[in-house]
C-alpha positions in Angstrom: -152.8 -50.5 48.0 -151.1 -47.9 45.8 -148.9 -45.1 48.0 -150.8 -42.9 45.9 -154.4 -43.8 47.2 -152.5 -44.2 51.0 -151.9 -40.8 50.3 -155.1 -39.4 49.4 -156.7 -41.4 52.3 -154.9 -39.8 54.7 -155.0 -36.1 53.4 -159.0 -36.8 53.2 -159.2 -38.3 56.9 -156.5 -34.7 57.8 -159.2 -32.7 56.1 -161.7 -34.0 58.0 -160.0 -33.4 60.9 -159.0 -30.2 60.0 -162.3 -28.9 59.4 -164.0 -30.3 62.6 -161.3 -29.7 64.9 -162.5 -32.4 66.5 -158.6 -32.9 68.1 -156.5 -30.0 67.8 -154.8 -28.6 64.8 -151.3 -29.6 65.5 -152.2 -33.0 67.1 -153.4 -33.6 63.2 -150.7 -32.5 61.4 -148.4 -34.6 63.3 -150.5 -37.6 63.2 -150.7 -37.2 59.1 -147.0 -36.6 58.8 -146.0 -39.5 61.2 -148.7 -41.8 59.1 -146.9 -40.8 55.8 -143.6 -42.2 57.3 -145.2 -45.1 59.0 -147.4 -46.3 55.8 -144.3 -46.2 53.6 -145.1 -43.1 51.7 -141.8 -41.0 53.1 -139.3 -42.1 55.5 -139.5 -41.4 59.2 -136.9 -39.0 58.8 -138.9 -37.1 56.3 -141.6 -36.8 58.1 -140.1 -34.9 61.1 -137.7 -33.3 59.0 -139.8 -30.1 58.5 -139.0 -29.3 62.6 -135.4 -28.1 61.4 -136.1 -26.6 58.8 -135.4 -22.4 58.4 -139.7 -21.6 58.5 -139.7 -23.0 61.9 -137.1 -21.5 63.4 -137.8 -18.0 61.8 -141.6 -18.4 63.6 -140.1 -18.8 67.1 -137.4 -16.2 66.7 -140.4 -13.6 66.4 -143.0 -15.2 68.5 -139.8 -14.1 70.7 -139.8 -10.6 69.7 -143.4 -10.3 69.5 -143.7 -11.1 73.3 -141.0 -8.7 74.1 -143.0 -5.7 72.3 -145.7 -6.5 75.1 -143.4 -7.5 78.2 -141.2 -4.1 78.5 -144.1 -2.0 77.7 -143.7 -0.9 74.3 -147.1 -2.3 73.2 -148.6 0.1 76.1 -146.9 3.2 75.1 -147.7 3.1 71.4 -151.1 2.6 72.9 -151.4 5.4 75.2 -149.9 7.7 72.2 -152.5 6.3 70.1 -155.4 7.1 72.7 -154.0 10.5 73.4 -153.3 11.4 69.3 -155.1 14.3 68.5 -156.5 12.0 65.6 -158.4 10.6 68.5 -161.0 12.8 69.5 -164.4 11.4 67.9 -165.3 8.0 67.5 -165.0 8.2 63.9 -161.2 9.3 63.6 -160.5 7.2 67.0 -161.8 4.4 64.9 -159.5 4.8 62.1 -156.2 5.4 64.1 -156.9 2.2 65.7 -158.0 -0.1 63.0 -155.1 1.6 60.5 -152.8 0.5 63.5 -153.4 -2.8 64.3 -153.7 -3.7 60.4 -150.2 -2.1 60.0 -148.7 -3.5 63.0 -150.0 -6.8 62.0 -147.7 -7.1 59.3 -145.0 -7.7 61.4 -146.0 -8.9 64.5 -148.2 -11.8 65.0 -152.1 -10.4 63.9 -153.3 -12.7 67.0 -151.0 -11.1 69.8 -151.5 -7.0 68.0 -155.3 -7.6 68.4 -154.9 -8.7 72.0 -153.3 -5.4 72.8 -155.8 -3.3 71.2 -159.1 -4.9 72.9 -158.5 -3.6 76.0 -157.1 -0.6 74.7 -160.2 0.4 72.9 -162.0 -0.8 75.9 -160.1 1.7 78.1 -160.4 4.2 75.9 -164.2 3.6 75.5 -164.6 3.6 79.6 -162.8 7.0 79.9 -164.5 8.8 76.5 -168.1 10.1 78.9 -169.9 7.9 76.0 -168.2 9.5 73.2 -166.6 6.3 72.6 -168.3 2.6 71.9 -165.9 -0.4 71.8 -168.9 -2.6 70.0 -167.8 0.2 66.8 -164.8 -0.6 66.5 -163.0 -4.3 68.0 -164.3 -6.0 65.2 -163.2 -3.8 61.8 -159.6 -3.8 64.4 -159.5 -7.2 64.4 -160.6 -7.6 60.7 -157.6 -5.6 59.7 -155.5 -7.3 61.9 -156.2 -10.2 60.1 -155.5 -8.6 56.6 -152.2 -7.0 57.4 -151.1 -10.0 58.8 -151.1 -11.4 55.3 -149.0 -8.5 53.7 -145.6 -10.0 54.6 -144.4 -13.3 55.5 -144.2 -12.9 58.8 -147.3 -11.4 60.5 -149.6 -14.7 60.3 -149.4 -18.8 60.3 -151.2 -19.1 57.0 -148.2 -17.9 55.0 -145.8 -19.5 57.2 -147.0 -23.0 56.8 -147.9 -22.4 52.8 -143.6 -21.5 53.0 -142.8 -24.2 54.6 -144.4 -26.6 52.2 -143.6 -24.5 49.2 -139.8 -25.3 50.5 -140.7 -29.0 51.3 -142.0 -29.1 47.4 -139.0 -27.2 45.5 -141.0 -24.1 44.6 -139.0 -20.8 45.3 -139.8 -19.7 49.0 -141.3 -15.9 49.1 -139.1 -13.0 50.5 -140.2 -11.1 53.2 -142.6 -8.9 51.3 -143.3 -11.1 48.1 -147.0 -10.4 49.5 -146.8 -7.0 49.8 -147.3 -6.7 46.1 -150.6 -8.0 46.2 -151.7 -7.7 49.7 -150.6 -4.0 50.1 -152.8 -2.3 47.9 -155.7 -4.9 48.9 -154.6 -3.4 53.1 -155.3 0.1 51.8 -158.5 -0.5 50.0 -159.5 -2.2 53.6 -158.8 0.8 55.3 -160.6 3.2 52.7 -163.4 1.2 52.9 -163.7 1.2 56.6 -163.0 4.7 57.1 -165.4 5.8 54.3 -168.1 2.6 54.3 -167.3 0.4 57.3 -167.3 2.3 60.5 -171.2 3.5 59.7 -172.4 -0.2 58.8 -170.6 -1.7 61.7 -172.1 0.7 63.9 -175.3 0.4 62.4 -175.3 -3.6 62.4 -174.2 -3.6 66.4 -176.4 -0.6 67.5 -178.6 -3.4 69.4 -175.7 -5.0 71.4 -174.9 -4.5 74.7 -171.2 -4.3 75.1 -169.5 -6.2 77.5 -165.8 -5.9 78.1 -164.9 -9.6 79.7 -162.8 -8.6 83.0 -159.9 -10.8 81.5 -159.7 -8.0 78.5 -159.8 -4.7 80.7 -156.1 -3.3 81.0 -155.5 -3.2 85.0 -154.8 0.6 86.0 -154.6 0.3 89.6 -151.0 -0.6 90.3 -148.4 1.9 87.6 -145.9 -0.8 86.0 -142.2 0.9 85.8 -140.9 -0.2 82.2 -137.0 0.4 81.2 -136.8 2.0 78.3 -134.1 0.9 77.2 -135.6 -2.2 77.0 -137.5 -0.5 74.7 -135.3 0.5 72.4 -133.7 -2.6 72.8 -136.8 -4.2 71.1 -137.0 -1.4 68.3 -133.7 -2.6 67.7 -133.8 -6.1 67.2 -137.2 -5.4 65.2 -135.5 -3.2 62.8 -132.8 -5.7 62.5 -134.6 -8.5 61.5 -137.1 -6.7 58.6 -133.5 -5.5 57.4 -132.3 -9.1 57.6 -135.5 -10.5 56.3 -135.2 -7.7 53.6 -131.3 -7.9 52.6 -131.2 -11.8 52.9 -127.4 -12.0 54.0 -128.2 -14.9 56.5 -131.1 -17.4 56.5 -134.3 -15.8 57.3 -134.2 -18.6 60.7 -131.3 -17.7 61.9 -131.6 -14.1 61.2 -134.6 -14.4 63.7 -133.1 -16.4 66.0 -130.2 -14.3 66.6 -132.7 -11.6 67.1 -134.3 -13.7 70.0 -130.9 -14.3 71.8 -130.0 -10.9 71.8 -133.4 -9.9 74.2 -132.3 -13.0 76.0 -129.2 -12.3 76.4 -129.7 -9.0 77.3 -132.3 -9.5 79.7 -135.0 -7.5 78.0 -136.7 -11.5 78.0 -136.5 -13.8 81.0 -136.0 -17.2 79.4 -138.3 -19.6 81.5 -140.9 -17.2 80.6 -140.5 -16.7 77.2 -140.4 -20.6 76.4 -143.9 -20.6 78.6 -145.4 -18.2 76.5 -143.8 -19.4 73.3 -147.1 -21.0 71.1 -145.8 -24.7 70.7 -149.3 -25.4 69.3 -148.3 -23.3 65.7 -144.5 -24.8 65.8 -145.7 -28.1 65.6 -148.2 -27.6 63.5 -145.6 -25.9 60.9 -143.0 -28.4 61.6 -145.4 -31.4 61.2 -147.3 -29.8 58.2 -144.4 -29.9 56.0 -144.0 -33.4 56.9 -147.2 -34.3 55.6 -147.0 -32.5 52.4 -144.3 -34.0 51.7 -145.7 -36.9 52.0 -148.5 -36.4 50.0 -146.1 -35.4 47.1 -143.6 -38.2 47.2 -146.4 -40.6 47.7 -147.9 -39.2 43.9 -151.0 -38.2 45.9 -150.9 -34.6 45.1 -150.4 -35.7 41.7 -153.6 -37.7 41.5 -155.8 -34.9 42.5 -154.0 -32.4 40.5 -155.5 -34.3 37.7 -158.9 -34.7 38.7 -158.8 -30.9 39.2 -157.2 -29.8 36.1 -160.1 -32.5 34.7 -162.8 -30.9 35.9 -161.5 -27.2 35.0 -161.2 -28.4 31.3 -158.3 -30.6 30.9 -154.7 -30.7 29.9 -155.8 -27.0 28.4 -157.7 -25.6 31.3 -156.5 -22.2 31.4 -154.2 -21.0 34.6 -156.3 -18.0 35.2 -159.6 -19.9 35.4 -158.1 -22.2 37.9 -156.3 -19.7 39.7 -160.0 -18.5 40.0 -161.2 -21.1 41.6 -158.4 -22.1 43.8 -158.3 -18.6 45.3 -162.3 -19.0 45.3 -162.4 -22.4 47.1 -159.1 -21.1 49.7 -161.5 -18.3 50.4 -164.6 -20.3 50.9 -163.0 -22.8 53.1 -161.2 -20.2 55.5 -164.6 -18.4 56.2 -165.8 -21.9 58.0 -162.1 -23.5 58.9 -159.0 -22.2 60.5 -156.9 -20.9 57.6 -153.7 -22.0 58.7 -155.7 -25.6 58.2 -156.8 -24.6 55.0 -153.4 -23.6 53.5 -151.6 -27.0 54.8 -154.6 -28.5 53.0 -154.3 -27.1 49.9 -150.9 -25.9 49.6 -149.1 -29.4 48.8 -152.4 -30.2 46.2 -151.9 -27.1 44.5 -148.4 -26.9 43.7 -148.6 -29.9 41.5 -151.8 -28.9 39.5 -149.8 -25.7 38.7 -147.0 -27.6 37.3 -149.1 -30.1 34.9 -150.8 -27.1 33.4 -146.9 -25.3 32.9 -148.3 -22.5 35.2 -146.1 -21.0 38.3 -146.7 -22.9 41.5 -145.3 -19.8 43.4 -148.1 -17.7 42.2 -150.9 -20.6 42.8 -149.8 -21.2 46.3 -149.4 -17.0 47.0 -153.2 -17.1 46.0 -153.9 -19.9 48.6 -152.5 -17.6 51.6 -153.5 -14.8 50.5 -157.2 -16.1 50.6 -156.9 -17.5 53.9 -155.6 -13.9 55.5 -159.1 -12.3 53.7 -161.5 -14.4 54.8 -163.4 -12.1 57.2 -167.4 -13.2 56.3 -167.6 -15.2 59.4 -165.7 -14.9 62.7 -164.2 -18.6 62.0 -161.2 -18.6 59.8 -159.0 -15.7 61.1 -157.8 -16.4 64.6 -157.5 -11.9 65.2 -161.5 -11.8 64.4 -162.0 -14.8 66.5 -160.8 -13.4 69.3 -162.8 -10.4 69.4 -166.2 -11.9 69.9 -164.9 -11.7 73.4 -166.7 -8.3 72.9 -170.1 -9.5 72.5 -170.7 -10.0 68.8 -172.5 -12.3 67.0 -172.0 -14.5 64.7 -173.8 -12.8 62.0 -172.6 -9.3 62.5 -169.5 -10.4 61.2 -171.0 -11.8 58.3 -173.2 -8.6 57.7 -170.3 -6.4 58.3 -167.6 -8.6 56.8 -168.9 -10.2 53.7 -169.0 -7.1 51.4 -165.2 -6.3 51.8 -165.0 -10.1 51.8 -165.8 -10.4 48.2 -164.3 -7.2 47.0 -160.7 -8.2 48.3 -161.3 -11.9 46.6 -161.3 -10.1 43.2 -158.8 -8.0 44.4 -156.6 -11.3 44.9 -157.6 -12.8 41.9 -157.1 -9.5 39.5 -153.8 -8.8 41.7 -151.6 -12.1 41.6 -151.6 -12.7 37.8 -150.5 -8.6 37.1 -147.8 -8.9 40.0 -146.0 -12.7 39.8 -147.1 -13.5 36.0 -148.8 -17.5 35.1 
């Protein structure tokens, strides 16, 4: 059997896997990577290699910092200044200081541990407001921004992080910082028009039936008063500020950049270290480390190469044109993150992309930027985006999202699809 159809074969049994979930996310990606060594299609060696490399070590550096934003109390006093802004006193406004928040704050923290902090914040805020304030209005559109701004920079979700990491694997020019931004900014803005002008009244409308229910495990514990040091604190602010300027500048790898950041609020003591390694998530490490692994794989075997074909085929041939099947690859990365995990979806499609875009002469940079930036949109069903899943904690149903998440859904898709061509070129 051809490495080539080896290839295929196991990418098709990853999808699978991928889709169903049926064994976790990472537990896939390492088994695809380790049966690309294994079956001869890369060594052993490349298989695992993707665990050293820079993407890796740049996602636990700030899975470091992100944790220290919530352990010396940082997270809680941007909070309580949030809840206590005079932009904060209906609903409506409350609404849009906290959804504006968590979307910006997403874009450099983690979208997943930003939405944590704001469900119970909203939910205190709704169980102090006499009934001026509903929690049902508002967790949602919060955790759909949450999940857009985490795809305006590199850094604030997985999807981006593993499409890098494979980008890296497969020679294509790694994105900066805020490559994204170019695309995704604008597209964060239009979110948070259309919420403040056209969202807030149909989500209220859609869950003005639902009982809300706060889970215990999501209420913010006011009984005993934490004592935080702030110069923990500022600590924190520093290291942050330090990285995006490292991240920005580029004068030392972006891994190490964040690594150095971690060890200082080690080192300092802002961060115990037992702790921090708990809380680290070793399920997205692996599955960044592994996913490069089997990308690779895929690409060395000719794999990619022999669906890049069919592809290009079925788009119109050695003459399909680049922005018809940029179309359709932001189209299907869209589709398949509304009923998937995105991060699955982008160390799907990622490694088959890049080599379609390179048979057609079109840039593979710009190709896989539309994969990620499809997957961080995806807000029609409460699947895809791990900041939306979370919030049906809150009650909601499956179809409120869709009602309340599929119009934006489709206008940011265009958005994408108009934006990437104007910004990076073909």
């Amino acid at each position: 059997m051809q490495k080539s159809t080896i290839g295929i074969l196991i990418t098709a049994i990853a999808v699978i896997l991928f889709v169903t979930e049926m064994i976790p996310l990472a537990v896939t990606a390492m088994a695809a990577a380790l049966a690309m060594g294994v079956t001869g299609c890369i060594t052993l060696n490349d298989a695992i290699s993707g665990f050293g490399g820079s993407t890796v070590h740049m996602v636990a550096g700030m899975m470091v910092i992100g944790d220290a934003v919530f352990e010396t109390g940082l997270a809680e006093r941007l909070g309580s200044w949030i809840r206590n802004s005079s932009f904060a006193k209906t609903e409506h406004s409350f609404a849009v200081v906290v959804v504006t928040a968590a979307t910006l704050l997403s874009a450099f923290f983690s979208n997943s541990a930003t939405i944590a902090m704001f469900i119970p914040l909203v939910a205190v805020a709704a169980a102090t407001s006499d009934g001026k304030i509903h929690a049902k209005n508002i967790t949602l559109a919060a955790g759909m921004g949450a999940a857009v701004g985490g795809g305006a920079t590199l850094v604030g979700s997985t999807a981006q992080l593993v499409g890098q990491g494979v980008m890296i694997k497969m020679g294509v020019e790694p994105m900066g910082i805020f490559t994204l931004t170019k695309v995704m900014g604008p597209l964060t803005l239009i979110f948070l028009g259309w919420y403040a002008l056209i969202g807030y009244k149909v989500q209220k409308r859609v869950v003005a039936d639902m009982i809300e229910e706060i889970p215990p495990s999501q209420q913010i514990d006011h009984s005993e008063t934490k004592t935080y040091q702030p110069w923990k604190q500022w600590t924190v602010i520093g290291v942050t500020i330090y990285c995006i300027a490292g991240f920005v500048q580029g004068f030392l790898n972006v891994g190490i950049v964040a690594l150095i950041g971690a060890t200082i609020l080690i080192a300092s003591g802002c961060m115990e270290l037992k702790k921090t390694l708990r809380n680290l998530d070793w399920n997205t490490l692996i599955l960044i480390g592994a996913a490069q692994g089997f990308a690779l794989g895929l690409d060395k075997s000719g794999g990619g190469k022999v669906l890049s074909d069919a592809a290009i085929q079925m788009c119109g041939g050695p003459n399909a044109s680049p922005v018809v099947l940029l179309s359709v690859v932001v189209l299907l990365s869209a589709v398949l993150t509304n009923f998937m995990s995105n991060t699955a979806v982008a160390a799907m499609l990622v490694p088959i992309i890049i080599p379609m875009a390179r048979d057609i002469g079109a840039n593979p940079q710009t190709f896989s930027m539309g994969v990620v930036m499809a997957a961080n949109i995806a807000l029609s069903t409460p699947i895809g985006t791990a900041a939306v899943t979370q919030t049906m904690v809150c009650g909601y149903r499956y179809m409120d999202c869709v009602k309340i998440g599929l119009p934006i859904n489709i206008i940011l898709i265009i958005g994408v699809i108009i934006g990437l061509p104007l910004a990076y070129g073909m």
